[in-house]
C-alpha positions as CSV (number, residue, x, y, z in Angstrom):
1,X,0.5,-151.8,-68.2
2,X,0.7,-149.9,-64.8
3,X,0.1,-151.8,-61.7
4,X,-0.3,-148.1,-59.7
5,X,-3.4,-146.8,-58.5
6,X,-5.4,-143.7,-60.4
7,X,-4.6,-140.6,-58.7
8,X,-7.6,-138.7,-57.1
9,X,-8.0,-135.1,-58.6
10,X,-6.9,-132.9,-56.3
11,X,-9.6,-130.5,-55.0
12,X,-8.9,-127.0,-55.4
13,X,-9.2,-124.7,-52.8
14,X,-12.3,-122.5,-52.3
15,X,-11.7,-118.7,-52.8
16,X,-11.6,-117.0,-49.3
17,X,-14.1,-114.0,-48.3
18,X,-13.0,-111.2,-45.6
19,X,-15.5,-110.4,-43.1
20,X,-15.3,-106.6,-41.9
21,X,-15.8,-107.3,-37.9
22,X,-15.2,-109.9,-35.6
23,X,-18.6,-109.7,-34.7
24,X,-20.3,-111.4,-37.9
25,X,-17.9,-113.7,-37.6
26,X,-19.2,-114.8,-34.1
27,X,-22.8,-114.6,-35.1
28,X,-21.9,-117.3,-37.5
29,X,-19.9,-119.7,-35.3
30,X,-23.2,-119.2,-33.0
31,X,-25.0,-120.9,-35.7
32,X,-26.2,-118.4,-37.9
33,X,-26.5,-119.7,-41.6
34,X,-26.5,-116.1,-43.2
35,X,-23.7,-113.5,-44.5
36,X,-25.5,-110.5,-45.1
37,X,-23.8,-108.9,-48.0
38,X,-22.4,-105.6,-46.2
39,X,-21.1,-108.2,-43.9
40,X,-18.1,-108.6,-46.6
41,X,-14.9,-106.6,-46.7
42,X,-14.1,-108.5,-50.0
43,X,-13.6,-111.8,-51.7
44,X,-16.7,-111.9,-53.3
45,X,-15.7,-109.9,-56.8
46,X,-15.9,-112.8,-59.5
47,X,-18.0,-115.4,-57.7
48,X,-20.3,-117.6,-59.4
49,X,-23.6,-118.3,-57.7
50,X,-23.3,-121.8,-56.1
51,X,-19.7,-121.7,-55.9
52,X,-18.1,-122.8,-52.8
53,X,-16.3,-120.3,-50.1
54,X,-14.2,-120.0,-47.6
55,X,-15.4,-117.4,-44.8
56,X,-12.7,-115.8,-42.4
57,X,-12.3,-113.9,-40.1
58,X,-10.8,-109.9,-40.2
59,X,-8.0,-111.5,-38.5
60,X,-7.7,-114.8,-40.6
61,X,-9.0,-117.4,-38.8
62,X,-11.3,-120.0,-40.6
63,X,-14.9,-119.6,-39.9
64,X,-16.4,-122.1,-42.7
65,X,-17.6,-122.8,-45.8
66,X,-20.6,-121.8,-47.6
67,X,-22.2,-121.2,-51.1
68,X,-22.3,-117.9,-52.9
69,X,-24.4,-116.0,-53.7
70,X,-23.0,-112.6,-55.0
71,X,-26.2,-110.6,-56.0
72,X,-28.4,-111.2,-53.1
73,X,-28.5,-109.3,-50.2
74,X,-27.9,-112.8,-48.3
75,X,-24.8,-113.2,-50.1
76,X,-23.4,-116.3,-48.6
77,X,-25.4,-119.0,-46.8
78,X,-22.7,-121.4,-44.5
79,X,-22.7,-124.7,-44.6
80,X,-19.9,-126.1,-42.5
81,X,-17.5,-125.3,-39.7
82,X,-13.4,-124.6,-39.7
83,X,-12.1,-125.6,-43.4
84,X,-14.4,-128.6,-43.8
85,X,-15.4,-129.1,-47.7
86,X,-19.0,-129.1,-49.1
87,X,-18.1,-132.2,-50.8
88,X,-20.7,-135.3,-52.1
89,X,-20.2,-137.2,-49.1
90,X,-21.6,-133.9,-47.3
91,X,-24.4,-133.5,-49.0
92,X,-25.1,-137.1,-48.7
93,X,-24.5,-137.2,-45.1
94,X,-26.6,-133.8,-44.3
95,X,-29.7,-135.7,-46.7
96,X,-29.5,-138.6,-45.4
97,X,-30.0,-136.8,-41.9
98,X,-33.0,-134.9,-43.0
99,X,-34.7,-138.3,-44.1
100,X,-34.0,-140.3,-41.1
101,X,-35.9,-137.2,-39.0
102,X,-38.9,-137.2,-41.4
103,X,-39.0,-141.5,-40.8
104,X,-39.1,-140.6,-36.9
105,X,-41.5,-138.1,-37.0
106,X,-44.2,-139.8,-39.7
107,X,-46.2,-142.3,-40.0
108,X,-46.4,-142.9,-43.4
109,X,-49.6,-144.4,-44.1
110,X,-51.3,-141.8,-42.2
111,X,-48.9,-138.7,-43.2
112,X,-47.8,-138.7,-46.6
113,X,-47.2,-134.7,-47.2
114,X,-44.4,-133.0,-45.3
115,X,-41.4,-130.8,-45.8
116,X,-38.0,-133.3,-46.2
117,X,-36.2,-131.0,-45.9
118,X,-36.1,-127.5,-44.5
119,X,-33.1,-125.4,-45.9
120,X,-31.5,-124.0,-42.8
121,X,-33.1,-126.1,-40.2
122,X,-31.5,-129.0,-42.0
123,X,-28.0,-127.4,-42.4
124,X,-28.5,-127.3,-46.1
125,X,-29.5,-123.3,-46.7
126,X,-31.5,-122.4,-49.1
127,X,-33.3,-125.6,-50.3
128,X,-36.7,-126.5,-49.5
129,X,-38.2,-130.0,-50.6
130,X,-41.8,-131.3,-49.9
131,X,-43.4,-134.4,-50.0
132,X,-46.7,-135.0,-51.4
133,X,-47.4,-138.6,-52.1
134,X,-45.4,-139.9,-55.0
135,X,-44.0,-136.5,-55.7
136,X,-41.4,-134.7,-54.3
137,X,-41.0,-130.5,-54.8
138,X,-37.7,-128.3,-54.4
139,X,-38.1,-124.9,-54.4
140,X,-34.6,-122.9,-54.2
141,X,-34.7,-119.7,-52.2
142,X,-31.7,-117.7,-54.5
143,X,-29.6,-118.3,-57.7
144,X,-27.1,-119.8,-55.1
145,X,-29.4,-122.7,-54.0
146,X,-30.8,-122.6,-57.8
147,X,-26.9,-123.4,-59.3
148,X,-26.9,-126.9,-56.5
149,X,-30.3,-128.0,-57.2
150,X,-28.4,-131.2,-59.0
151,X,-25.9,-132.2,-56.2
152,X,-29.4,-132.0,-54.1
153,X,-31.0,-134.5,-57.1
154,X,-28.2,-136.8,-56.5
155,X,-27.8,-137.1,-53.1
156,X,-31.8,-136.7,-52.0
157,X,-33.2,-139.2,-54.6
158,X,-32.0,-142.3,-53.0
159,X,-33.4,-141.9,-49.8
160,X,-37.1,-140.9,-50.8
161,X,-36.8,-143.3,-53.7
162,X,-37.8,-146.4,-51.1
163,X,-40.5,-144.3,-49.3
164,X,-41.8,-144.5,-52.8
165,X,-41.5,-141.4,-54.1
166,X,-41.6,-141.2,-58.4
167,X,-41.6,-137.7,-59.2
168,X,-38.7,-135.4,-58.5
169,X,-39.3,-131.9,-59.2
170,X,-38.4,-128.5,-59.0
171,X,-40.5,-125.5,-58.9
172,X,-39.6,-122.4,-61.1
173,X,-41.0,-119.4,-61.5
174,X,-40.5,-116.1,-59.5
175,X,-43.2,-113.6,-58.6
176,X,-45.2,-112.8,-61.9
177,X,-44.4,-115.2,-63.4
178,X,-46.3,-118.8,-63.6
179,X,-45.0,-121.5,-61.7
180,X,-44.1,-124.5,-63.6
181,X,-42.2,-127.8,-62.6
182,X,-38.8,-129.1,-63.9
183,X,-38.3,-133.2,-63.7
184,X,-35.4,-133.9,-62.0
185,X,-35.4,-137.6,-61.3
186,X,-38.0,-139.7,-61.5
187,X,-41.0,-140.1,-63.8
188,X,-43.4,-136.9,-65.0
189,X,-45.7,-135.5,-61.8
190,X,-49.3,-135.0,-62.1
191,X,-50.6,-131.7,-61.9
192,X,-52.7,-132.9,-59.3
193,X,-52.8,-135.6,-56.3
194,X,-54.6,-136.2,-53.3
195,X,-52.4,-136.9,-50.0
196,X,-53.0,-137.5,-46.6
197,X,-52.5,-135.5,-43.0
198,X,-53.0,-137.4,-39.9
199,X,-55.4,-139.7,-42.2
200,X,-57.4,-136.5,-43.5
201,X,-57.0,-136.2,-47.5
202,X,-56.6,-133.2,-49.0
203,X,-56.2,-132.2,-52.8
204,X,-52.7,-130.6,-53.9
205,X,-52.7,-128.6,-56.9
206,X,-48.9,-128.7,-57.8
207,X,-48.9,-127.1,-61.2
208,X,-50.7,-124.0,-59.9
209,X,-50.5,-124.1,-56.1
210,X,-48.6,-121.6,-53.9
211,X,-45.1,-122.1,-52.6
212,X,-44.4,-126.6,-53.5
213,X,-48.2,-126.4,-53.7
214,X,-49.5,-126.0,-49.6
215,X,-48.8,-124.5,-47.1
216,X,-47.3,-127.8,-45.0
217,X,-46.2,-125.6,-41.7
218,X,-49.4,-125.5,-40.6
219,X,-50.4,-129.7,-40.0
220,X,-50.3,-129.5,-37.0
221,X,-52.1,-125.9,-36.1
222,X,-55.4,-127.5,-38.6
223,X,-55.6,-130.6,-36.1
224,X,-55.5,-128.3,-33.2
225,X,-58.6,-126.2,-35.1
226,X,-60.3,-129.1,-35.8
227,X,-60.2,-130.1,-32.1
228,X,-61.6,-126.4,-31.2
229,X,-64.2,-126.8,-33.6
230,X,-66.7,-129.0,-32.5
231,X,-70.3,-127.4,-32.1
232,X,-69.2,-123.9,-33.3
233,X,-69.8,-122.1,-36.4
234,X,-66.4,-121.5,-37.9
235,X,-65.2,-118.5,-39.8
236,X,-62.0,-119.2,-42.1
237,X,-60.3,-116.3,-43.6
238,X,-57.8,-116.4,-46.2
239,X,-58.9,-120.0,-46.6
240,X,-56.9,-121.0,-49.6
241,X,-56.9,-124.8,-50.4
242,X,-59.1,-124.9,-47.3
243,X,-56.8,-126.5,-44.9
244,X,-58.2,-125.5,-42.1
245,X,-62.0,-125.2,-43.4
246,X,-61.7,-128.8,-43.7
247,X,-60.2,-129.7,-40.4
248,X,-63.1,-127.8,-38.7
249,X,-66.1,-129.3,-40.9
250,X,-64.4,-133.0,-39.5
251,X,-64.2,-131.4,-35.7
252,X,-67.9,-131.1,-35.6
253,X,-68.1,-127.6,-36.4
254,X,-71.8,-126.6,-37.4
255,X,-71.0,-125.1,-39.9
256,X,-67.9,-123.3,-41.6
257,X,-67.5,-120.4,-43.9
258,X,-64.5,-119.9,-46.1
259,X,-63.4,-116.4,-47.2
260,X,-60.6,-116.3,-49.7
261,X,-60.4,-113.6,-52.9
262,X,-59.4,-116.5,-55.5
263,X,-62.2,-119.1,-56.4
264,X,-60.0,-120.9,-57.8
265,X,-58.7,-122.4,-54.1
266,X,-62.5,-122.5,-53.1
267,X,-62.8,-125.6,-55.9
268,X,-59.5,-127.4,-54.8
269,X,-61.2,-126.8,-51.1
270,X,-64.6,-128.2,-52.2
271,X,-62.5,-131.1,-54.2
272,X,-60.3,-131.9,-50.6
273,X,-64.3,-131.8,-48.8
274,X,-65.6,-134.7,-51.0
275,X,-62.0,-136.7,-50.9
276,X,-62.8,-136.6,-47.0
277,X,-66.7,-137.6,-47.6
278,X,-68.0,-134.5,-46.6
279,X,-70.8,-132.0,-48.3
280,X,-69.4,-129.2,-49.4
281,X,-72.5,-127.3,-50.1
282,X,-73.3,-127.6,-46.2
283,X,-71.0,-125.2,-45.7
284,X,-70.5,-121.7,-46.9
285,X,-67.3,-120.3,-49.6
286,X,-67.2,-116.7,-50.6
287,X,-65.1,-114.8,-53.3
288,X,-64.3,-111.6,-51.8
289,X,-61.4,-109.3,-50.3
290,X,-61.2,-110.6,-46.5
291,X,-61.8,-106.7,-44.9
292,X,-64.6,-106.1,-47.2
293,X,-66.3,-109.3,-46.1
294,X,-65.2,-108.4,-42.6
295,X,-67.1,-105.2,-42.5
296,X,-70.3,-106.0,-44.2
297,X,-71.0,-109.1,-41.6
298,X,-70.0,-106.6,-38.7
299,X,-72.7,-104.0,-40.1
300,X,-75.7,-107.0,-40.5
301,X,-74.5,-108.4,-37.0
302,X,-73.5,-112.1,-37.9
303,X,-71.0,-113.4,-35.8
304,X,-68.6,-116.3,-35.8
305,X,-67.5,-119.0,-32.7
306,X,-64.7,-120.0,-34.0
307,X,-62.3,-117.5,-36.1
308,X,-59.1,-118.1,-37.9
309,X,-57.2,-115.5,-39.8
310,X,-54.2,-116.8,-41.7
311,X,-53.2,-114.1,-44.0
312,X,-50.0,-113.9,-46.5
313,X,-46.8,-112.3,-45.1
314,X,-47.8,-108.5,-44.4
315,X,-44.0,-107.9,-44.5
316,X,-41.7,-109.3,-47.1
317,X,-39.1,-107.3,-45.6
318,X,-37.9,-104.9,-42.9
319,X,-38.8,-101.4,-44.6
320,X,-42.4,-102.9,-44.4
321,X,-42.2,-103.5,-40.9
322,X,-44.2,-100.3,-39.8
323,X,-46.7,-100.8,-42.5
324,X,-47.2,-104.7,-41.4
325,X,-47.8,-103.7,-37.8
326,X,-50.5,-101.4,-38.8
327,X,-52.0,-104.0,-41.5
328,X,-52.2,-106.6,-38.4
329,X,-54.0,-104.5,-35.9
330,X,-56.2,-103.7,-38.1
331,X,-57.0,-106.9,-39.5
332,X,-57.5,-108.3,-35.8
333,X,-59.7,-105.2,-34.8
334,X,-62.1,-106.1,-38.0
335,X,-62.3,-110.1,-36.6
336,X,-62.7,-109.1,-32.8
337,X,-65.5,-107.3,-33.8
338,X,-67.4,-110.4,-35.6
339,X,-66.3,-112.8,-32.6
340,X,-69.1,-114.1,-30.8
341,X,-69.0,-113.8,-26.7
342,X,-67.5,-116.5,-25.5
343,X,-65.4,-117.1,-28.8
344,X,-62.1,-118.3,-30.0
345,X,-60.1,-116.4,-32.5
346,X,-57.3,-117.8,-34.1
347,X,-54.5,-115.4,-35.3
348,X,-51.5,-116.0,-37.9
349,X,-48.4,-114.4,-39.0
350,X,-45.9,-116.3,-41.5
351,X,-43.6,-112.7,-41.6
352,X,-39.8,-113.7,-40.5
353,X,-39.7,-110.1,-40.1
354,X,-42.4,-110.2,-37.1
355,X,-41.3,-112.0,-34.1
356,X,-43.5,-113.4,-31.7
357,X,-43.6,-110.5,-29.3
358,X,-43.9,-107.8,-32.2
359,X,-47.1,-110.2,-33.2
360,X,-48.7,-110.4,-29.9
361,X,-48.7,-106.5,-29.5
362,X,-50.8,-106.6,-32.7
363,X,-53.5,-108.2,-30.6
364,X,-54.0,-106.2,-27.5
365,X,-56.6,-104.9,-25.7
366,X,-56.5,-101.7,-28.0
367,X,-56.2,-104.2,-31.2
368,X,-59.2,-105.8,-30.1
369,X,-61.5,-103.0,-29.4
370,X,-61.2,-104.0,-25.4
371,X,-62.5,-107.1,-26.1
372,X,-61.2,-109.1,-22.9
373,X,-59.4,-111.8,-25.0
374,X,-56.1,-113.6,-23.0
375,X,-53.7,-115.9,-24.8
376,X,-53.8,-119.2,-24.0
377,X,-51.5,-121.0,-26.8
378,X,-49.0,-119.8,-28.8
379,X,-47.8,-122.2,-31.6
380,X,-45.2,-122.3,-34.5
381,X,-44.9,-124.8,-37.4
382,X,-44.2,-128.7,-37.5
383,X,-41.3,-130.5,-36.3
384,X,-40.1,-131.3,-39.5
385,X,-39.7,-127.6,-40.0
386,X,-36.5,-127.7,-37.6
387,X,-34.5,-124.4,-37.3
388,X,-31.1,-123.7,-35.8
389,X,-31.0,-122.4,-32.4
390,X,-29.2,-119.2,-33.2
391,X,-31.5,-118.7,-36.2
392,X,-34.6,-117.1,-35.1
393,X,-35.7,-115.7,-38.9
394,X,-36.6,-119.5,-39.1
395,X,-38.9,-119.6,-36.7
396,X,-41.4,-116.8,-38.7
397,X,-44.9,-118.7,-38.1
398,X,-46.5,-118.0,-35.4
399,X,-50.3,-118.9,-34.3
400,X,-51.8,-117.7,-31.4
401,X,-55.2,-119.1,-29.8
402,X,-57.2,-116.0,-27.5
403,X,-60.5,-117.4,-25.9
């Protein structure tokens, strides 16, 4: 019997992909995770989604390594510098990473739902996981990410195991179709839980929620309503689960009204209102399209104190840009006009394609009807949605306050 050490498998090397101009290549040694697909001169013919690249330059020179994904527009997302490998010691280091900034940031006992880890903002593009509770939730944004969920599995579930995490899971299901949840590690999830914000519970409906199941980003923007809420009467549209509803009633708000078309949020919003020991029936939830509900309390004269508008994205991509802008001022132009004298109003945008300049023209003077409204904060997501400086498509919410 040999006395001679097992040889490790050699690793073979990663096909290589051509960019066309030097200059893509410099957005992405900026820090840019993305290779838009015209970007390529070639190298891409024959990938497999989730396979493992090696990006140069016209001229040669290594740029780094990412993971394919042929058929999308973003057709490689980059994960490392030079020639280094997106090996398992990578993807532990990089997880490991995104934990130890979630332990900084949280309290535990008081938090207990918050994104793990953020995709790009966490150098691993094109995952998502979120915490609530016992349960974990990935959602992969392209067949790319979809084809690595495991290696994610195997090098996440150790680290979230001891925070006492059971439930592993990723959520499938693209639009029209029904979400539904795939066990990765772990035991079977419920479809629902109750977690914790800052202390405040709120129920999570993870088999039929949106997105992992809420809308996380916005923690810390709730707090700040609830802190702007006391002794007004609150107007919530596009209320959803409520987040911010709830938030408000807890502020000392006199009383809040929450306008959302699906009635189905309304209950997991009146079910988050009794978690926190409050009376939902003191406060007011109505079924109905937001402008519609916008322009009959304009033409029987009720007004609002407080208003937050928190819509979906008016522009899931560029070509809707135009349309967007248009959707916005108008939208802003219906609340102004419901927005009591001396009021706050609340405004929202969770578009990539809408920067924060683009947003803010959506709410002057000529927006608002001449209502003499000034900006006084102007706020993003949480800090455990970290984004890369070069990478401003991260940084897509924005929430502005106008007194």
């Amino acid at each position: 019997m040999g006395t001679g050490t097992k040889a490790s498998p050699t690793r073979r090397e990663p096909r290589e992909v051509v960019l066309r101009q030097r200059s893509a290549a410099e957005r992405i040694q900026r820090g840019h995770p993305w290779i838009w697909r015209e970007a390529v001169a070639h190298g891409l013919d024959g990938a497999a989604p989730g396979e493992e690249v090696q990006v140069v330059a016209p001229d040669g020179t290594p740029i780094g390594r990412g993971i394919a994904d042929p058929d999308s527009t973003i057709a490689v997302r980059m994960w490392t510098a030079g020639r280094e490998p997106i090996d398992d010691a990578l993807w532990r280091t990089r997880a490991a990473r995104a934990c130890a900034l979630r332990e900084a940031l949280f309290d535990f006992d008081a938090t207990d739902a918050f994104r793990v880890l953020h995709g790009e903002g966490d150098r691993m593009p094109g995952l998502v996981v979120d915490r609530y509770g016992p349960v974990a939730v990935v959602r992969c944004d392209g067949q790319g990410a979809r084809a690595r969920v495991e290696a994610l599995a195997d090098a996440l579930w150790p680290e979230i195991e001891r925070w006492g995490v059971r439930s592993l899971v990723h959520r499938l299901g693209g639009k029209g179709e029904a979400p539904r949840l795939e066990r990765l590690r772990g035991e079977p999830p419920p479809d629902e839980l109750v977690v914790r914000e800052h202390g405040v519970p709120f129920a999570v409906d993870l088999a039929h929620g949106q997105k992992t199941g809420a809308f996380l980003d916005q923690r810390d923007n709730r707090v700040r309503v609830g802190e702007l809420a006391r002794g007004r009467r609150v107007l919530n549209l596009f209320s959803y689960t409520g987040g911010f509803s709830l938030h408000a009633a807890l502020g000392g708000a006199t009383r809040v009204t929450s306008v959302d078309i699906a009635s189905a949020a309304h209950a997991t919003a009146q079910a988050s209102f009794r978690e926190a020991s409050l009376d939902p029936s003191r406060h007011a939830f109505a079924t109905a399209d937001v402008r519609a509900f916008l322009d009959a309390a304009r033409a029987r004269g009720e007004t609002w104190d407080l208003i937050v508008s928190d819509p979906p994205s008016f522009a899931p991509s560029e070509r809707a840009l135009p349309k967007a802008l248009a959707a916005y001022r108008g939208l802003h132009g219906a609340c102004a006009s419901v927005l009591a004298d001396g009021g706050i109003f609340c405004a929202a945008s969770c578009s990539s394609h809408v920067d924060v300049t683009t947003f803010l023209s959506t709410l002057d003077d000529a927006a608002l009807a001449r209502r003499p409204l000034v900006v006084t904060e102007v706020r993003g997501a949480g800090p455990d949605h970290p984004t890369p400086p070069a990478f401003p498509e991260g940084r897509y919410l924005k929430f502005v306050v106008l007194r």
